[in-house]
N, CA, C and O of each residue as an XYZ file, in Angstrom:
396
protein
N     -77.218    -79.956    -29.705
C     -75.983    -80.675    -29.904
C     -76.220    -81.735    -30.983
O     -77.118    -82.560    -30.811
N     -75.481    -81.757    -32.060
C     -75.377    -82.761    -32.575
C     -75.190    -84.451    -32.509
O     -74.568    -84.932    -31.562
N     -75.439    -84.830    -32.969
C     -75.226    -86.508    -33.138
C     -73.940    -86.660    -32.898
O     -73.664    -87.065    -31.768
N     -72.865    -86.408    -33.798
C     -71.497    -86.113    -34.013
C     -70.906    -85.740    -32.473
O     -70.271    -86.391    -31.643
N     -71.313    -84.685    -32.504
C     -70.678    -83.709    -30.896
C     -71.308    -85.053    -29.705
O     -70.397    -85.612    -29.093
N     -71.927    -85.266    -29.569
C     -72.777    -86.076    -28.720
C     -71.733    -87.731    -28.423
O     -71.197    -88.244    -27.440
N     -71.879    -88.097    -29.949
C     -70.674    -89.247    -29.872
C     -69.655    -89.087    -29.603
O     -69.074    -89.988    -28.999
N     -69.049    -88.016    -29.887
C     -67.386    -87.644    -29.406
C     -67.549    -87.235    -27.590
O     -66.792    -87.722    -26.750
N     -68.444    -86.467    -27.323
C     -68.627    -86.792    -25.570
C     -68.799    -88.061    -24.954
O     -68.184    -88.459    -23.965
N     -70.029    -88.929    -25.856
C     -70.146    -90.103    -24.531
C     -68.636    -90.989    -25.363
O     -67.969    -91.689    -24.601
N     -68.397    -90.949    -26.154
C     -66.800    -91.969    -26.383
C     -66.355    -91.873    -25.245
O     -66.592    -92.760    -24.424
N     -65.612    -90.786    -24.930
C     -64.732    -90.816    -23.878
C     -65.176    -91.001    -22.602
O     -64.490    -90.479    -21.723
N     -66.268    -91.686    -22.233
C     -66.347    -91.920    -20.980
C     -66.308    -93.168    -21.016
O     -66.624    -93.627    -22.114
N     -65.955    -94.145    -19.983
C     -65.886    -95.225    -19.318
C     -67.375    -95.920    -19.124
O     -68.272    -95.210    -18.669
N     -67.656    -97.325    -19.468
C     -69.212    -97.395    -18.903
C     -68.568    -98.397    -17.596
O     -67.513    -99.015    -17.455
N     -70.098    -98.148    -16.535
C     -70.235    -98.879    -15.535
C     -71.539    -99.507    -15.429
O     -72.547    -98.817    -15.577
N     -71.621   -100.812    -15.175
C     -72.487   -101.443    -14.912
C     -73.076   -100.933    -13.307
O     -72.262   -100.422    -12.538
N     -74.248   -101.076    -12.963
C     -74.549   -100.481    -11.423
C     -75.754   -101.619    -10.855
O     -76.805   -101.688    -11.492
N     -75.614   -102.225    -10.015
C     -77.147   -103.233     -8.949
C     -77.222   -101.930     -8.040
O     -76.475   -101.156     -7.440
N     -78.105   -102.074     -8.208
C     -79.351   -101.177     -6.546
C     -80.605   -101.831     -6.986
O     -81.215   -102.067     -8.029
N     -80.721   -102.037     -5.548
C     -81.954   -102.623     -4.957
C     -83.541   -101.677     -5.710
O     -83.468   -100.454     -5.824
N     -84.455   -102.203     -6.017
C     -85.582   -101.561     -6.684
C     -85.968   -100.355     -5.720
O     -86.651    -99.540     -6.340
N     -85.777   -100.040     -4.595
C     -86.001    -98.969     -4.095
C     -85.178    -97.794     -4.051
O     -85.427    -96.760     -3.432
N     -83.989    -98.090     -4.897
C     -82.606    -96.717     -5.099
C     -83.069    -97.030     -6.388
O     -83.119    -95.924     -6.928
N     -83.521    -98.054     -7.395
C     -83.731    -97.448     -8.767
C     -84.511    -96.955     -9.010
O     -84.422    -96.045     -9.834
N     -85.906    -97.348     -8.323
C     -87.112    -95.952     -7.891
C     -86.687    -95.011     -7.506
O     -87.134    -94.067     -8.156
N     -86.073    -94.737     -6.812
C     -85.614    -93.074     -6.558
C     -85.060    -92.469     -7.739
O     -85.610    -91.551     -8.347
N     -83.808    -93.070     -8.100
C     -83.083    -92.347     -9.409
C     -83.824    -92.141    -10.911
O     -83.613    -91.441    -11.902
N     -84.659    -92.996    -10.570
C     -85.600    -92.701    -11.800
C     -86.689    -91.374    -11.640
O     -87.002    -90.393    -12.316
N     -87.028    -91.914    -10.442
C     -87.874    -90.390     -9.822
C     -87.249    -88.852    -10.369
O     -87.778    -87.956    -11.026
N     -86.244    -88.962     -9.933
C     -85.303    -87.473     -9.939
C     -85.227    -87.262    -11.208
O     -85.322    -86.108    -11.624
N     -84.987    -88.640    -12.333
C     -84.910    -88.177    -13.715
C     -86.718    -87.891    -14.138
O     -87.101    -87.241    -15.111
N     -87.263    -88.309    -13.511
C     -88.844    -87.905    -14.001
C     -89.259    -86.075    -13.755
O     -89.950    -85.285    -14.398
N     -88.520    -85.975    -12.626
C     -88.753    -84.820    -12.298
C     -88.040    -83.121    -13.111
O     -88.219    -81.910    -12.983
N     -87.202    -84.052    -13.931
C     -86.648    -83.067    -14.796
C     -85.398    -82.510    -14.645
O     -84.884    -81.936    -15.606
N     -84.770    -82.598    -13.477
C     -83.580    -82.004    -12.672
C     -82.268    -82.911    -13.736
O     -81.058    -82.750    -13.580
N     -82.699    -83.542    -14.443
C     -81.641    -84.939    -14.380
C     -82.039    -85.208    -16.077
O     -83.172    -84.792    -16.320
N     -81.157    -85.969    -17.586
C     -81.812    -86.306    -18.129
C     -81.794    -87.538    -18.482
O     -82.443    -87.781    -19.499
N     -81.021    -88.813    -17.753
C     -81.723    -89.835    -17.470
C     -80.726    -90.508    -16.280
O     -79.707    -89.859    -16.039
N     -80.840    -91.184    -15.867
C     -80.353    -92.155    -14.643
C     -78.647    -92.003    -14.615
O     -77.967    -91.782    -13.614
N     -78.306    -92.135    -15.606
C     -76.572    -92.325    -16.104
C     -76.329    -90.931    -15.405
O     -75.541    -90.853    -14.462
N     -77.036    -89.800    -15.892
C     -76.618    -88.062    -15.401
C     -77.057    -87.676    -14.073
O     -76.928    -86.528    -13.647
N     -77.645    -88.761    -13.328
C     -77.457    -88.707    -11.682
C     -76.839    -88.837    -10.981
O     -76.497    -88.182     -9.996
N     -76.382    -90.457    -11.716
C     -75.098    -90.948    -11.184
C     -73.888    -90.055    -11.387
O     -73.110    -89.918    -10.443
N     -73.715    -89.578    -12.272
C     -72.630    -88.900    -12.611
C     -72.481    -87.340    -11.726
O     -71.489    -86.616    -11.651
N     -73.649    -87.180    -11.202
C     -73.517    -85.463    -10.541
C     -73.526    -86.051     -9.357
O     -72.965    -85.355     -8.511
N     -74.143    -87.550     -8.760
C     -73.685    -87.930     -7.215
C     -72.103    -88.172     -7.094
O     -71.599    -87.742     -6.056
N     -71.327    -88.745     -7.933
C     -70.393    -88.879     -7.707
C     -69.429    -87.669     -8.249
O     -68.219    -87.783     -8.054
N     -69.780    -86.874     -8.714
C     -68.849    -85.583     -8.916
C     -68.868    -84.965     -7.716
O     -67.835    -84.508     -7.227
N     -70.396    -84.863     -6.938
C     -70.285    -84.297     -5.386
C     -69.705    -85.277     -4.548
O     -68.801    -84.931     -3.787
N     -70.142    -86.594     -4.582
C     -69.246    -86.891     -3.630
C     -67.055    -86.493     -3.560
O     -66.226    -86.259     -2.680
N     -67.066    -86.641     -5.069
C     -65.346    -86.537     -5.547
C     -65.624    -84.791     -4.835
O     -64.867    -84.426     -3.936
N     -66.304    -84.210     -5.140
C     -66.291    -82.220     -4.792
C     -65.840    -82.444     -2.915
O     -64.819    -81.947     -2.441
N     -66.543    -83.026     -2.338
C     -66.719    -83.157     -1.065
C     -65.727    -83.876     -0.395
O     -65.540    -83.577      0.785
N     -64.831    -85.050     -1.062
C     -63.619    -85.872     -0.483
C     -62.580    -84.461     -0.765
O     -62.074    -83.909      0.212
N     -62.349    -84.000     -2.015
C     -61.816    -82.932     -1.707
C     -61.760    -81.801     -0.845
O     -60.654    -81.383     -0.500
N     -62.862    -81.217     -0.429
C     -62.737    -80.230      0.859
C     -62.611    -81.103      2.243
O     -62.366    -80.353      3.188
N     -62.697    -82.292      2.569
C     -62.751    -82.854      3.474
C     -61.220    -82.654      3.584
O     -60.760    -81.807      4.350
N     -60.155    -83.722      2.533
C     -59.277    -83.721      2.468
C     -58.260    -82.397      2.825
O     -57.362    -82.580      3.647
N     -58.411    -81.184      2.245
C     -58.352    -79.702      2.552
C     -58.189    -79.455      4.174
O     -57.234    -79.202      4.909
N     -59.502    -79.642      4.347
C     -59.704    -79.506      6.048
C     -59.073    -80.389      6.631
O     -58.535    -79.542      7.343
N     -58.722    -81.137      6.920
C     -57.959    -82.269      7.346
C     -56.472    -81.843      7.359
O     -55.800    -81.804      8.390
N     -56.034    -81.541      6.178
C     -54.338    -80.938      5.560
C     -54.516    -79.591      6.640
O     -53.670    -79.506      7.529
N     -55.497    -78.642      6.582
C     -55.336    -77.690      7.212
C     -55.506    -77.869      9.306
O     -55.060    -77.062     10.122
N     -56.370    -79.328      9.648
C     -56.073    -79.500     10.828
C     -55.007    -79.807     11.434
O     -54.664    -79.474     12.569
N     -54.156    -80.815     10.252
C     -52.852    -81.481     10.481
C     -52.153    -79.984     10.959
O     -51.956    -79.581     12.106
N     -51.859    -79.330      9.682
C     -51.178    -77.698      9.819
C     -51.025    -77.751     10.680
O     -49.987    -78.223     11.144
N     -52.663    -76.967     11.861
C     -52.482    -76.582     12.569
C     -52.054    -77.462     14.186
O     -51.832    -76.760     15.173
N     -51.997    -78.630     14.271
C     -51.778    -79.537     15.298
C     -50.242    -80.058     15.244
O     -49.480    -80.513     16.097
N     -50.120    -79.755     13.701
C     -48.291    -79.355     14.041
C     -47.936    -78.523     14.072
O     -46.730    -78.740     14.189
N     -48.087    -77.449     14.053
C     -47.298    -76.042     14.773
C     -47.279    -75.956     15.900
O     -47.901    -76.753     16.602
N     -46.222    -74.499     16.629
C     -46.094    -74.297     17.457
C     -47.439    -73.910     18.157
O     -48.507    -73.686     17.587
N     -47.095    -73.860     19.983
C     -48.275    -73.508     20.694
C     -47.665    -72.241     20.621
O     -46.467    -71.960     20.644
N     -49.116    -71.177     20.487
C     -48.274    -69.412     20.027
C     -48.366    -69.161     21.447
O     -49.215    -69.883     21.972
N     -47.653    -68.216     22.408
C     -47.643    -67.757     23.481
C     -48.708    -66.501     23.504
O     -48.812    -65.959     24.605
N     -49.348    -66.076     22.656
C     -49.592    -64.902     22.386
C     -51.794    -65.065     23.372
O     -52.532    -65.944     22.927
N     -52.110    -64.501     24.064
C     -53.280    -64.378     24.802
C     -54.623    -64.405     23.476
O     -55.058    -63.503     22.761
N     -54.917    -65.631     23.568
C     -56.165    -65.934     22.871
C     -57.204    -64.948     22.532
O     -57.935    -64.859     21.546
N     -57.080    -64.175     23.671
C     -58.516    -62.862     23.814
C     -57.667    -62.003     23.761
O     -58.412    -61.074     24.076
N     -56.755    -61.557     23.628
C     -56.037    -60.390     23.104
C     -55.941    -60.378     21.249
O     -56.072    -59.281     20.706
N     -55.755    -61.400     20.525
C     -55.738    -61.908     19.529
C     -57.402    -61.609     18.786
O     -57.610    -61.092     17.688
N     -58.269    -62.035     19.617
C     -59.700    -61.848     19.352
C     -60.020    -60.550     19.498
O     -60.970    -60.197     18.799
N     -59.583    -59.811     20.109
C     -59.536    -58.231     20.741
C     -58.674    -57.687     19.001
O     -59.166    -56.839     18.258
N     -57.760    -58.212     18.805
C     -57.089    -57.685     17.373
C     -58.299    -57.839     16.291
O     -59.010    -56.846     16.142
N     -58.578    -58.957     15.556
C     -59.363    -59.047     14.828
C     -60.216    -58.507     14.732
O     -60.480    -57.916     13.686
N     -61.069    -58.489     15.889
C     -62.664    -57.722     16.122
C     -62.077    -55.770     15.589
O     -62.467    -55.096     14.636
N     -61.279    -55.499     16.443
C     -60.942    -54.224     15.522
C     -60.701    -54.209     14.227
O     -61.316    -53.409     13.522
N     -59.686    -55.160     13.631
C     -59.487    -55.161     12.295
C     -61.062    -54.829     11.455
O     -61.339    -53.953     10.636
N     -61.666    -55.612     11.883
C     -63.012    -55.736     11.551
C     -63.972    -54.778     11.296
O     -64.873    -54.864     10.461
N     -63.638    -53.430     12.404
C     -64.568    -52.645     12.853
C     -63.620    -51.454     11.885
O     -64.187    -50.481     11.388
N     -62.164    -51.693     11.718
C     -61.829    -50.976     10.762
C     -62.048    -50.868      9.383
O     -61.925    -49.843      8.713
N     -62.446    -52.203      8.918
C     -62.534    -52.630      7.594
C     -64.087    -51.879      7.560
O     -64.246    -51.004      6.709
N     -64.797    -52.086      8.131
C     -66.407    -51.612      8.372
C     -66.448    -50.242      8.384
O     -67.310    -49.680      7.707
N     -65.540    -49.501      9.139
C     -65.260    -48.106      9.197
C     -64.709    -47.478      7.706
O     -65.180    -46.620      6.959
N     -63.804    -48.101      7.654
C     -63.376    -47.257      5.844
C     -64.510    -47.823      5.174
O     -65.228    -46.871      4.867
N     -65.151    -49.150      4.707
C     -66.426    -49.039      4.144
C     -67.463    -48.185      3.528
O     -67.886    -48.105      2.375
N     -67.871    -47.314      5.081
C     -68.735    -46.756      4.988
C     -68.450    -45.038      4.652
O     -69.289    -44.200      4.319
N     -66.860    -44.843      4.884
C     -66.634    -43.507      4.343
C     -66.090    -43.441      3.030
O     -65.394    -42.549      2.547
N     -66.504    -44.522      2.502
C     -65.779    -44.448      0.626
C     -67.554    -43.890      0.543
O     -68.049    -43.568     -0.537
């Protein structure tokens, strides 16, 4: 990558100043020693992309518990339902193996 290309990426980012205690800047330095990382700034930046990755599926799951804790209660026999699937299953497994 160029000089050029390089400046037009870090422009657009935002800087942040960061305190941690000498034993989280020993670590983050560690991880960049180890090669995974290519310096401290690109740790920070992949911890907080997972953490942002992870508020999102949390969030997801949550929208999808709400879903389901507002719907109706189905009348329909729990183990009859499980009795459906498990066939579905054994059908999907069955054509499988005769293609």
């Amino acid at each position: 990558m160029t000089n050029l290309a390089r400046n037009r990426i870090f422009a657009r980012m935002a800087q942040m100043n960061v305190s941690l205690p000498d034993q989280l800047k020993s670590w983050a330095e560690q991880r960049v020693a180890e090669g995974r990382y290519s310096s401290t700034s690109d740790y920070v930046r992949d911890l907080v992309r997972r953490d942002q990755e992870r508020e999102e599926k949390r969030r997801a799951l949550q929208a999808a518990i709400d879903e389901g804790l507002a719907s109706p209660i189905s009348d329909r026999d729990p183990f009859d339902y499980l009795d459906e699937l498990r066939a579905g299953v054994r059908d999907a497994a069955g054509s499988k193996d005769a293609a």
